[in-house]
C-alpha positions as CSV (number, residue, x, y, z in Angstrom):
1,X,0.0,0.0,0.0
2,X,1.5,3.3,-1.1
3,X,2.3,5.8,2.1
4,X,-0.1,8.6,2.7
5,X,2.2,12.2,2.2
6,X,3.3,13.6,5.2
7,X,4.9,16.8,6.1
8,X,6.2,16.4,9.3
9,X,9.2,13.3,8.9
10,X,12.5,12.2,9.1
11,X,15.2,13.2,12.2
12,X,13.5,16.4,12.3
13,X,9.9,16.0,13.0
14,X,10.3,16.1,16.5
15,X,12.0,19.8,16.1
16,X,9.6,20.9,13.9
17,X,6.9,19.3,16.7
18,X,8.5,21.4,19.1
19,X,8.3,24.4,16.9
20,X,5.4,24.1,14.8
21,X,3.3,22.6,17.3
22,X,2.6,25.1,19.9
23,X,2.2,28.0,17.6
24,X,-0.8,26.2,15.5
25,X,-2.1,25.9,19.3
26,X,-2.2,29.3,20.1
27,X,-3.2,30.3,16.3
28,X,-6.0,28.0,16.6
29,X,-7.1,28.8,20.2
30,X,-7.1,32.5,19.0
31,X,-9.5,31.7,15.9
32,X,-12.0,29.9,18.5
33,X,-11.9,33.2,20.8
34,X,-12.5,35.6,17.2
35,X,-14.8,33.6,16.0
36,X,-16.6,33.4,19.4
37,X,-16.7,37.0,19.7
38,X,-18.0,37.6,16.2
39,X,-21.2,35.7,16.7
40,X,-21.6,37.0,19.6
41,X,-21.4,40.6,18.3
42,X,-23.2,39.5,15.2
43,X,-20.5,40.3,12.3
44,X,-19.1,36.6,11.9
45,X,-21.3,35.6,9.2
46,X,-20.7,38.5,6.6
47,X,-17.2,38.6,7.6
48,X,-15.6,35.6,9.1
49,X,-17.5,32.8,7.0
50,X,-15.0,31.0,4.8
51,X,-18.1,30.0,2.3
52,X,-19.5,33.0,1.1
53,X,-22.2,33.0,-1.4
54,X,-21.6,34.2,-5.0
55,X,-21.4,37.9,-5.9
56,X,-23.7,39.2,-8.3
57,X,-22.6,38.3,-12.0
58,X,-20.8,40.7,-14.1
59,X,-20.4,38.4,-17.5
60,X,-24.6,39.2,-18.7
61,X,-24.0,42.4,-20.7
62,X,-20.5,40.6,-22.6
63,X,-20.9,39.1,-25.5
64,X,-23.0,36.1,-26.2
65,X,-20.8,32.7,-27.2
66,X,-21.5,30.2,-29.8
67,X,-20.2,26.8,-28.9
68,X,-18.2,25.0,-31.6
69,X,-18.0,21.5,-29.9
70,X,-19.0,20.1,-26.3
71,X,-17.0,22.1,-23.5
72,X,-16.5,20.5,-20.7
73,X,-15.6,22.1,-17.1
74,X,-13.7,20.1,-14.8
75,X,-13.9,20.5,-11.1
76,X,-10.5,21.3,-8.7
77,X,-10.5,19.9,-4.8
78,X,-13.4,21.0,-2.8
79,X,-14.8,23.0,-5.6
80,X,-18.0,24.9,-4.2
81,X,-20.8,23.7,-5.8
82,X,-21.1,26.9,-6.9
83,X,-18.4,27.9,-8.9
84,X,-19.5,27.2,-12.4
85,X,-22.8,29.2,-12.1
86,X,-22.0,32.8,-13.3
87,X,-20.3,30.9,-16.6
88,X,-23.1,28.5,-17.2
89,X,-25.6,30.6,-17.0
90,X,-24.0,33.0,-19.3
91,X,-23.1,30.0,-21.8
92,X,-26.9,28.6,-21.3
93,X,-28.8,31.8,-21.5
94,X,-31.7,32.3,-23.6
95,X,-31.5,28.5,-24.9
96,X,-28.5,28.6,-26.4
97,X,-26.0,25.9,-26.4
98,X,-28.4,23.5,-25.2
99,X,-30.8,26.0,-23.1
100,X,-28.9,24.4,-20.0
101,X,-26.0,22.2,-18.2
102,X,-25.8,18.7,-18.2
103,X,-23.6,17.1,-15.4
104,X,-21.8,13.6,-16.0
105,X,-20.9,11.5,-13.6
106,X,-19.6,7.9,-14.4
107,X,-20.2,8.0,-18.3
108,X,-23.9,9.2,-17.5
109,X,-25.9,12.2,-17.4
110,X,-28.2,14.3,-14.9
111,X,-29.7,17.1,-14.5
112,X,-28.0,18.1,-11.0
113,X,-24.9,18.6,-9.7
114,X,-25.8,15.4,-7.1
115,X,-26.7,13.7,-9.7
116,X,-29.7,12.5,-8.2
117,X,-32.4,13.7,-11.4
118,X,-30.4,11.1,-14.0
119,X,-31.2,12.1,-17.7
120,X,-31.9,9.3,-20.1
121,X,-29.3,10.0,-23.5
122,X,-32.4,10.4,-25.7
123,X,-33.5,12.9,-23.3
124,X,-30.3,15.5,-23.9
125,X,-30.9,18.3,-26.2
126,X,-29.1,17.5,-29.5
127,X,-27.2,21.0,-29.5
128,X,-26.4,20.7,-25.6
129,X,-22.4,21.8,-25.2
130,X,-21.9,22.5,-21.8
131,X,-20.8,19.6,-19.6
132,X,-19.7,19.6,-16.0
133,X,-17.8,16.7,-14.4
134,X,-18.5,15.3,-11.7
135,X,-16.4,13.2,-9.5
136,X,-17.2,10.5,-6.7
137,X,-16.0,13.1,-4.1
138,X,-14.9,17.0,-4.1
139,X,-11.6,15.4,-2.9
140,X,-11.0,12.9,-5.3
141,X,-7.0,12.6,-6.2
142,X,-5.9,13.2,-10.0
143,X,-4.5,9.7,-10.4
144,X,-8.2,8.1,-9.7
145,X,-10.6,11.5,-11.3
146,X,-8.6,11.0,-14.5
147,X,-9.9,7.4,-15.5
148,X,-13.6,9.0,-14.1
149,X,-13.0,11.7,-16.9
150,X,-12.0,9.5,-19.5
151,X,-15.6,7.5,-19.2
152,X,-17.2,11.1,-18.9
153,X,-15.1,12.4,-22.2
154,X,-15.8,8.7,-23.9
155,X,-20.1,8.8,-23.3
156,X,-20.1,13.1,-24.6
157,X,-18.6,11.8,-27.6
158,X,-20.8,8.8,-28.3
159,X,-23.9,11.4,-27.2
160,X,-22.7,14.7,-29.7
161,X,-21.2,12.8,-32.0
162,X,-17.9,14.8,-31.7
163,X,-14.9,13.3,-31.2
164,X,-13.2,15.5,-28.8
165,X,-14.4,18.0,-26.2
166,X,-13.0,21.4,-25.3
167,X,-11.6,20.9,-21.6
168,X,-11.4,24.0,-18.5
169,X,-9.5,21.8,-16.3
170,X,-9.7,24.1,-12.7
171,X,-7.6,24.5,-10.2
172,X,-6.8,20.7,-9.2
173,X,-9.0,19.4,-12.2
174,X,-6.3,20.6,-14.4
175,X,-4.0,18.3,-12.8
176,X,-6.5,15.5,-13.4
177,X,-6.8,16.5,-17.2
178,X,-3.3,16.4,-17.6
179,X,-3.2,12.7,-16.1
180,X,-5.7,11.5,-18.6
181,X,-4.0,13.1,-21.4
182,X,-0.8,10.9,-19.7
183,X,-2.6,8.1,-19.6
184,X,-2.9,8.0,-23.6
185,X,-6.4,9.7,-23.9
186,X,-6.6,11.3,-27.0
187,X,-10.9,12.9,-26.7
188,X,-8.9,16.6,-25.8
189,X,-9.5,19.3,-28.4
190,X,-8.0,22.5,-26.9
191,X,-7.7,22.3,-23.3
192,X,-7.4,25.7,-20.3
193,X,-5.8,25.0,-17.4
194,X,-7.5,27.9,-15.1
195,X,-5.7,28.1,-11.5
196,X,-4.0,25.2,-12.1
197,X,-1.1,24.8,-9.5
198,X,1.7,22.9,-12.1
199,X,4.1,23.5,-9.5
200,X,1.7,22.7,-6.7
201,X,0.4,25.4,-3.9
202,X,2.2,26.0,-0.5
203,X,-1.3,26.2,1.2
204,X,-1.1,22.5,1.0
205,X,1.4,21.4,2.9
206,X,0.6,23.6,5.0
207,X,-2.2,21.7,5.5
208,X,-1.0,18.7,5.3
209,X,1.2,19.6,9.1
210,X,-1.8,20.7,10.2
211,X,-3.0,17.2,9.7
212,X,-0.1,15.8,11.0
213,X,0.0,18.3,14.0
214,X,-3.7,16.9,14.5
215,X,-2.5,13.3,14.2
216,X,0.4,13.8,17.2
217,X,-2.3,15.3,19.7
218,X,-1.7,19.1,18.6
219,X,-5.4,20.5,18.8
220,X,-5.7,22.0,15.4
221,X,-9.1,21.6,15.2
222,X,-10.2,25.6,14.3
223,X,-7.5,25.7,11.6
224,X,-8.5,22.7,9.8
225,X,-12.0,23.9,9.9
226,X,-11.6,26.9,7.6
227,X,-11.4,24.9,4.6
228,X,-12.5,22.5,6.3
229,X,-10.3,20.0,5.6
230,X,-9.5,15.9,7.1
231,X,-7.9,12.8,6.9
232,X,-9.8,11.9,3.4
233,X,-8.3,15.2,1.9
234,X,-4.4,14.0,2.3
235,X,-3.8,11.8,-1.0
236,X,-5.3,15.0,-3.2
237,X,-3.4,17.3,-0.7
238,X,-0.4,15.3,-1.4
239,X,-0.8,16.0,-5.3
240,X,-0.6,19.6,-4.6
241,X,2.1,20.0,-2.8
242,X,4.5,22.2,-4.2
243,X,7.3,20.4,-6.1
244,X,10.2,22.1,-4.4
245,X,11.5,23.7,-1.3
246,X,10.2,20.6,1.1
247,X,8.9,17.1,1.4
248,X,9.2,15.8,-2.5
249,X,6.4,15.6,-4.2
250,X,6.9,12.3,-6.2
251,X,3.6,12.0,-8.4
252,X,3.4,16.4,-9.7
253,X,7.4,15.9,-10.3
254,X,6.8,12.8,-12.1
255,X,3.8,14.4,-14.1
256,X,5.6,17.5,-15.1
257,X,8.1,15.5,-16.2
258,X,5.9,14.7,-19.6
259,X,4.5,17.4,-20.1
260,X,5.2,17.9,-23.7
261,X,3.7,14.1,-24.5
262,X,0.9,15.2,-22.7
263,X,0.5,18.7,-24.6
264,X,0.6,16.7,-27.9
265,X,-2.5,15.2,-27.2
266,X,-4.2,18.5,-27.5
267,X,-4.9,20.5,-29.7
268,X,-3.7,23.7,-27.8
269,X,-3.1,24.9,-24.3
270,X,-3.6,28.2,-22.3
271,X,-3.2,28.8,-18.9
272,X,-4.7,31.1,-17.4
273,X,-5.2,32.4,-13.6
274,X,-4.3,35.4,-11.4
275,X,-1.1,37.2,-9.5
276,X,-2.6,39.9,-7.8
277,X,-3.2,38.8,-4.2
278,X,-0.9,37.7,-1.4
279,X,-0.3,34.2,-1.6
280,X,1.2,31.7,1.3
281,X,4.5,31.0,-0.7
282,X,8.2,28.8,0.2
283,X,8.9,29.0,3.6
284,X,5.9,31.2,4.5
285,X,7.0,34.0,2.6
286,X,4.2,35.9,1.0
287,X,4.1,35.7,-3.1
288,X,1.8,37.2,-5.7
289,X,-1.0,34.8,-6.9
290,X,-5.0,34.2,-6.2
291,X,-4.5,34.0,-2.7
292,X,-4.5,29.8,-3.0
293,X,-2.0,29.5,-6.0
294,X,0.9,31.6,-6.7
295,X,1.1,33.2,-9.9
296,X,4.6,31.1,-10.5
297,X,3.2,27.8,-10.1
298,X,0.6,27.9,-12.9
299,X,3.6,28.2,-15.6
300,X,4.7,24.5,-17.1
301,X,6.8,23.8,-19.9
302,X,7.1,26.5,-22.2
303,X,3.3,27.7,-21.4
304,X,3.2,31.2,-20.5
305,X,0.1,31.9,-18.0
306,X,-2.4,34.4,-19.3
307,X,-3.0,36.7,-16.0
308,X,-6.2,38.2,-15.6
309,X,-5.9,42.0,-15.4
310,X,-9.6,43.1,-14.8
311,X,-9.9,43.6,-11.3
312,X,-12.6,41.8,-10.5
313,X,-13.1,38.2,-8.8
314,X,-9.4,37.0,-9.4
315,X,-9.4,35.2,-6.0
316,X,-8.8,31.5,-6.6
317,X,-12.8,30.8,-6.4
318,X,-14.0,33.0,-8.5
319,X,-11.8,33.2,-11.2
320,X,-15.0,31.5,-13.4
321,X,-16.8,34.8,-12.7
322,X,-14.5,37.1,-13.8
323,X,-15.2,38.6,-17.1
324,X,-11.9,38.5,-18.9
325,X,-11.4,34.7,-17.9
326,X,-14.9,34.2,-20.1
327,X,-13.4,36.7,-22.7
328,X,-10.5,34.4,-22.9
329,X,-12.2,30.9,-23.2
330,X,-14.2,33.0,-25.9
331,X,-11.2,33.7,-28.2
332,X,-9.3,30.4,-27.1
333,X,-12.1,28.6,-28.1
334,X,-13.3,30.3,-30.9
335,X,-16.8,30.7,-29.5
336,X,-17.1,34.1,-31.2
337,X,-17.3,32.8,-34.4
């Protein structure tokens, strides 16, 4: 059985233990005594929530798109249900494109993102282009989402009748693209990575002490709840570790490592994504990126990222809602046309 990634190893885990530990304590303890105070002086939801709702959408008055082939939009870890919403409902309005989103989960299709309403083949509007896939879990590892995609990517084909879908692999979902494409599939025509963390984020091994912290008796509990994150988020955690300055991360090293066999199978790349907020960088110092992935970690290869410059909603989750990242999949995708 492979070994679950850990952060705190080796000779010097007790040091770190002795460092690390105690400060997460009081960190934590803090949070508890804030958040305590906000409720009790009523400003804690609006303010200290981590899961706010969406803002109001600023892509209805852009231009309208005309989808070429089946797009398909590919969920990161713990991706907010949602996410997708300001997009899709710009893509969908007005019945075009299919009049509305179909979500596919295991090769089938359903009305809902808990794919609970399943929708029988014969039942999916023969112009419908706008996909959303859905994984068994929102923490689902890249190594086992990407054979999940290929059965997704396999039934849109057999159901559109086009060979290949246009793919907006987000944030981790990029990541599980990109192991598909590794894994020989060939159903990619051009293919966004937006907020993908190539290089992998700091944040998570970060989190990953934490869990460890949590694991040696360090009560961690209020810092692990802001995501929240647990035990069943380590082997995705793990993936997105960042690939130097630490703990090795074996499986994004290994990935990166064929990257160009894996651009091949596409038609085109473009990365895009943000550098405008303080991000948790190497060795805690502060870096420019969308406040969950520096701006430096979404280059791979000879890719150059696109950063977005309008200065709304380039925090890591709601880069779908800002309006140059739709102008972008727009001209990427040739849905102007």
């Amino acid at each position: 059985m492979e070994e679950k990634p850990r952060f705190i190893t080796g000779l010097g885990s007790k040091v770190l233990m002795a460092l690390c530990g105690p400060l997460a304590v009081v960190l934590s303890k803090a949070g508890e005594g804030l958040e305590h105070l906000g409720q009790k002086m009523g400003w804690w939801e609006s303010l200290g929530a981590i899961k706010k709702p969406l803002p109001p959408t600023l892509l209805k008055d852009l231009p309208d798109s005309r989808i070429q082939r089946p797009v398909v939009l590919v969920p990161g870890w713990q991706t907010p249900e949602d996410r997708f919403d300001h997009l899709a409902e710009k893509l969908t309005a007005n019945g075009q494109n299919g009049g509305r989103v179909y979500y596919v989960r295991d090769g089938e299709f359903f009305a809902d993102l808990d794919c609970q309403e399943r929708i029988l083949t014969s039942q999916v509007r023969s112009d419908g282009k706008v996909f959303v896939a859905v994984f068994p879990s929102v923490n689902t590892p890249p190594n086992l989402s990407a054979p999940e995609l290929a059965r997704d990517l396999k039934a849109i084909a057999a159901l559109t009748g086009s060979p290949k879908a246009d793919v907006v692999g987000y944030s981790m979902g990029g990541l599980a693209t990109r192991t598909y494409l590794d894994q020989g599939g060939d159903q990619v025509g051009k293919f966004m990575m937006l907020g993908t963390p190539n290089r992998g984020s700091a944040l998570a091994r970060s989190s990953l002490g934490l869990l460890d912290l949590a694991g040696r008796g360090w009560d961690t509990n209020w810092l692990l709840s802001r995501k929240p994150i647990t035990e069943a988020d380590r082997d995705a955690l793990g993936w997105l570790r960042p690939v130097t300055g630490g703990p090795a991360n074996p499986q994004l090293a290994d990935l990166n490592s064929r990257w160009e066999s894996q651009k091949a199978r596409s038609e085109a790349v473009r990365l895009v994504g943000s550098h405008s907020r303080p991000t948790l960088g190497r060795y805690f110092i502060p870096v420019l990126g969308d406040g969950t992935v520096p701006g430096n970690s979404l280059q791979i290869g000879d890719e150059k990222p696109h950063f977005l410059k309008d200065r709304h909603h380039r925090n890591h989750g709601l880069l779908f809602s800002n309006p140059q990242t739709y102008l972008e999949m727009r001209d990427f995708f040739g849905w102007g046309q």
